[in-house]
C-alpha positions in Angstrom: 18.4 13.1 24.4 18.0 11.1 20.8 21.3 8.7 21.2 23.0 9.9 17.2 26.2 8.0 16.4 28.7 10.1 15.5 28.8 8.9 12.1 25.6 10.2 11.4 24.3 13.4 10.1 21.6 15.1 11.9 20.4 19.0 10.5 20.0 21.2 13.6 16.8 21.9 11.9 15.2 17.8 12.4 13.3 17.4 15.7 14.1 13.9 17.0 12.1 12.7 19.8 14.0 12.3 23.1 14.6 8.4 22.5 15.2 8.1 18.7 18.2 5.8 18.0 20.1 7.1 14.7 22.9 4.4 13.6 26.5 5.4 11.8 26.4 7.2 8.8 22.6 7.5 8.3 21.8 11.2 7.5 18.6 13.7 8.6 17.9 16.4 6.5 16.4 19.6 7.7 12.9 19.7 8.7 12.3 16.3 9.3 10.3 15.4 12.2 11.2 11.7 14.0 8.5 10.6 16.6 9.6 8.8 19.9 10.8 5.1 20.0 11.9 5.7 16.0 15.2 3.8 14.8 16.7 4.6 12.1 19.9 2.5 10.7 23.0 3.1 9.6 23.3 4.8 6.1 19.8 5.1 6.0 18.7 8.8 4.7 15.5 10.4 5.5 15.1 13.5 3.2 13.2 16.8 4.1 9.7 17.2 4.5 9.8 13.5 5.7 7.5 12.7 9.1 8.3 9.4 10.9 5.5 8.8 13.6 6.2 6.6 16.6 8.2 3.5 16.9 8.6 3.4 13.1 12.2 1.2 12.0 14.0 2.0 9.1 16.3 -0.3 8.1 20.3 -0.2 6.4 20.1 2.1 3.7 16.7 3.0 2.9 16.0 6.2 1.7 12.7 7.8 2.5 11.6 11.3 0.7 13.9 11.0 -1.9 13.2 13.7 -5.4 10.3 11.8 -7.3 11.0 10.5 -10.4 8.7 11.7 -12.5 9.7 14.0 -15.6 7.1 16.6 -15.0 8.2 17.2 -11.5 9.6 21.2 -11.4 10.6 20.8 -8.1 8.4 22.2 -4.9 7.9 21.4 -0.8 6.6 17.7 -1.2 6.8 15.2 1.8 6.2 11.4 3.0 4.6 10.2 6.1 5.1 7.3 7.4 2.6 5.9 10.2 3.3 4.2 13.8 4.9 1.4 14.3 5.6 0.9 10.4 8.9 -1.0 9.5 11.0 -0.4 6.2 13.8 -2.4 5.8 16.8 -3.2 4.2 17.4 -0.4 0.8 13.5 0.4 0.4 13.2 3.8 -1.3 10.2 5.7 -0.5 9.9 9.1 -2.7 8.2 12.4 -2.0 5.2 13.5 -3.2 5.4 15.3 -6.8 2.4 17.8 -6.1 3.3 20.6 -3.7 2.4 20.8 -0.4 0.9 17.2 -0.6 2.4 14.3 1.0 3.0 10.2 0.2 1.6 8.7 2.7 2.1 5.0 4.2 -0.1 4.1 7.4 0.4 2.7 10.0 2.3 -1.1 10.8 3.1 -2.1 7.2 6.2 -3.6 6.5 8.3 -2.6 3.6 10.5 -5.3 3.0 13.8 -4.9 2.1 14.3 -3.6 -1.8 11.0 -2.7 -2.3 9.6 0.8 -4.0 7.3 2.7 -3.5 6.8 6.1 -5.5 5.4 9.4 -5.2 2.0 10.5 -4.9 1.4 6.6 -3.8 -0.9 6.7 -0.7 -1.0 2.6 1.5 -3.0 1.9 4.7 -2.4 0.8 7.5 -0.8 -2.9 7.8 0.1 -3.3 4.2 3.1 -5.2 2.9 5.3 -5.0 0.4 6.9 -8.3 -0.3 10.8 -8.1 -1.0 11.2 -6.2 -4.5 7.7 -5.3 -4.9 7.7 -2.0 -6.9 4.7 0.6 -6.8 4.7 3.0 -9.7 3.0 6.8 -8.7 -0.2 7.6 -7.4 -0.9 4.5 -6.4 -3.7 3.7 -3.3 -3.6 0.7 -1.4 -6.1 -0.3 1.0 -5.8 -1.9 4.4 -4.0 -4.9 4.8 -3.4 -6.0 1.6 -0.4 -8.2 0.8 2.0 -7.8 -2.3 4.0 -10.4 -3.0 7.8 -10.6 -4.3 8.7 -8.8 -6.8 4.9 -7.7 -8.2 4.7 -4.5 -10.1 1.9 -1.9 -10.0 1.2 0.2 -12.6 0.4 3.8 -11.9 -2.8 5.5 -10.6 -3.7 1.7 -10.3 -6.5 1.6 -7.0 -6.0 -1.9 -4.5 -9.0 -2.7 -2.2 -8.9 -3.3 1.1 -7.8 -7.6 1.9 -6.3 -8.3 -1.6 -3.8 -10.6 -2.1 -1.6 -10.3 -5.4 0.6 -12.7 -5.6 4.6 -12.7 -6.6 5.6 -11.2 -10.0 2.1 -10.2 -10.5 1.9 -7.1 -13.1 -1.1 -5.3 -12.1 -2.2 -3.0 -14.6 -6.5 -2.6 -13.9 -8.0 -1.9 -10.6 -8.0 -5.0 -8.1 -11.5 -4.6 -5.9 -11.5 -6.0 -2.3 -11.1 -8.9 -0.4 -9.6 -10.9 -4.0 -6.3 -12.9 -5.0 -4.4 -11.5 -7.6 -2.2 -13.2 -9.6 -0.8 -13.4 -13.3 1.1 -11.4 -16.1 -1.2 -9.7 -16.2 -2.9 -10.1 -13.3 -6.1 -11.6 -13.4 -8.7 -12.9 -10.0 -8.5 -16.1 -8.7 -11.9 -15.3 -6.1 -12.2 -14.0 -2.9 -9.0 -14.3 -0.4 -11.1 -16.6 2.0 -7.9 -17.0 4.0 -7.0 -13.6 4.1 -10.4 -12.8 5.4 -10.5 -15.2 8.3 -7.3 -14.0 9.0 -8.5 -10.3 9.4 -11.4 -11.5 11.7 -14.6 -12.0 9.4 -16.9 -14.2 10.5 -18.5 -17.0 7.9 -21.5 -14.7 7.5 -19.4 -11.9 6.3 -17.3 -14.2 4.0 -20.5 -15.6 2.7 -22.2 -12.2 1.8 -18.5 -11.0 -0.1 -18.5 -14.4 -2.5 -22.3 -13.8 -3.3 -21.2 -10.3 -4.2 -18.5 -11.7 -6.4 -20.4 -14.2 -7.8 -23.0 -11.3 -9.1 -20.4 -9.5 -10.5 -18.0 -11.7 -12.3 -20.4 -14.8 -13.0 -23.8 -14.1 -13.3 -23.4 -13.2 -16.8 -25.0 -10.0 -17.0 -23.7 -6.6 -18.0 -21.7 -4.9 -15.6 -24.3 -1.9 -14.9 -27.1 -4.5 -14.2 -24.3 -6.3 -12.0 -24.1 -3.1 -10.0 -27.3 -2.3 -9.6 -28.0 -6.0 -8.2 -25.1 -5.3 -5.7 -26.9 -2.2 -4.5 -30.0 -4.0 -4.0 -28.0 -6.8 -1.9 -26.5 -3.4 0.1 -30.2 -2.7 0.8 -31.0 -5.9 1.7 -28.1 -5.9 4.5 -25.1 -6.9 2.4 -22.7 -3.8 3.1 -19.4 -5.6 1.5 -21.6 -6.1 -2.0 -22.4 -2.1 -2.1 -18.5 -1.4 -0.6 -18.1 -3.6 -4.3 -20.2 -1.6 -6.0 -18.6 1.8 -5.0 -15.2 0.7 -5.6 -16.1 -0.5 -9.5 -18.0 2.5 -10.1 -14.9 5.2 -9.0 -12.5 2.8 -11.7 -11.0 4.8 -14.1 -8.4 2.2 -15.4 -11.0 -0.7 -15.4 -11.6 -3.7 -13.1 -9.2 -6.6 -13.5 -11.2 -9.8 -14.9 -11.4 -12.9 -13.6 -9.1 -15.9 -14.8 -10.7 -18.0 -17.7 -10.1 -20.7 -15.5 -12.9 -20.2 -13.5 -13.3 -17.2 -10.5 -13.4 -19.8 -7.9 -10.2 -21.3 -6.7 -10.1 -24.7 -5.9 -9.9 -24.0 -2.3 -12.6 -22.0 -2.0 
């Protein structure tokens, strides 16, 4: 039997797993499904339509599928899912999605640190973080493992490849590609997140072919549809990461962030 405080609220209409841990005053609406090894904190809320998969933490008051704020919302069955083994902490507000039937949707062990936002229609992947007060406007997509930093804001519908890096107070407001750092007001690339990369497991070869890909299209000089095309030709040639590039730029509808005028490469690089 789910061990419920009995300060909490739990609708007869939520299925718990059979180990779920629900601390004083946290409340459960109806219809929400909690998968086993789940904790969930005191005062926390977890709204309808709201799936928690297993071993997912939520911390002292967060609120997960709260009402969307978004003015052209007329109300509907929305939800949020949140994957294994995720962690949201300490007053993170995760809202619901504002189409119907469709859901928000963070994957699986990211950590949303305490105070941060993330808003409907937003869709993360798997082993993303959200710094503390990092905000997310809606319909936002985040790939895998990227990292945003204190306090950062994303603008909506903005698109974040897979292994960015955008650092604190960042205000994104064009498409970040992959595997870059991210950092300004607005935020402009500082190159290729070498650390972040070696981190995740790529291999110098795999680095190598990402910063040629880079180099192509922020430095060679050319125009950007003569760029791309050279990046499919590297895909041909065996460089996958330069055409996973080139698809990324091509689906942009808010643009590509641009390089700092600095230089692309960081120091460090």
């Amino acid at each position: 039997m789910p061990r419920i405080h009995p300060a909490a609220h739990v609708d007869s209409d939520a299925e718990l797993a059979d180990d779920v841990i629900v601390g004083p005053g946290a409340v459960i609406e109806r219809g929400v499904r909690i998968g086993r090894g789940c904790q969930i904190g005191p005062h926390a809320v977890v709204h309808r339509g709201t799936t928690l998969n297993e071993e997912v933490y939520v911390s002292v008051g967060a609120v997960i599928g709260g009402v969307p704020q978004d003015l052209k919302f007329k109300g509907g069955a929305s939800g949020v899912e949140i994957g294994p083994r995720t962690a949201i902490r300490e007053y993170v507000t995760v809202h619901r999605c504002s189409t119907p039937g469709a859901v928000t949707r963070v994957g699986a062990e990211c950590m949303l640190m305490a105070t941060s936002h993330v808003a409907h229609d937003c869709t993360l992947g798997d082993r993303v973080v959200l710094a503390n007060g990092a905000n997310l406007g809606g319909h936002v997509t985040i790939g895998d493992a990227v990292f945003v930093s204190g306090h950062a804001q994303i603008h909506q519908f903005i698109r974040v490849g897979t292994l960015v890096m955008i650092g604190g107070g960042s205000k994104v407001i064009k498409d970040l590609p992959p595997y870059c750092v991210a950092d300004g007001h607005p935020a402009r690339l500082f190159g290729v997140n070498v650390t972040g990369l070696r981190r995740a497991g790529l291999g110098v070869e795999e680095i190598g072919q990402i910063k040629e890909a880079y180099r192509v299209l922020f430095a060679s000089g050319v125009k950007l549809q003569d760029a791309l095309a050279t990046l499919d030709m590297l895909g041909s040639d065996g460089n996958s990461r330069g055409a996973e590039l080139a698809v990324f730029v091509r689906k942009s509808e808010r643009g590509i962030a641009r390089p700092n005028r600095r230089g692309h490469e960081r120091p460090d690089d």
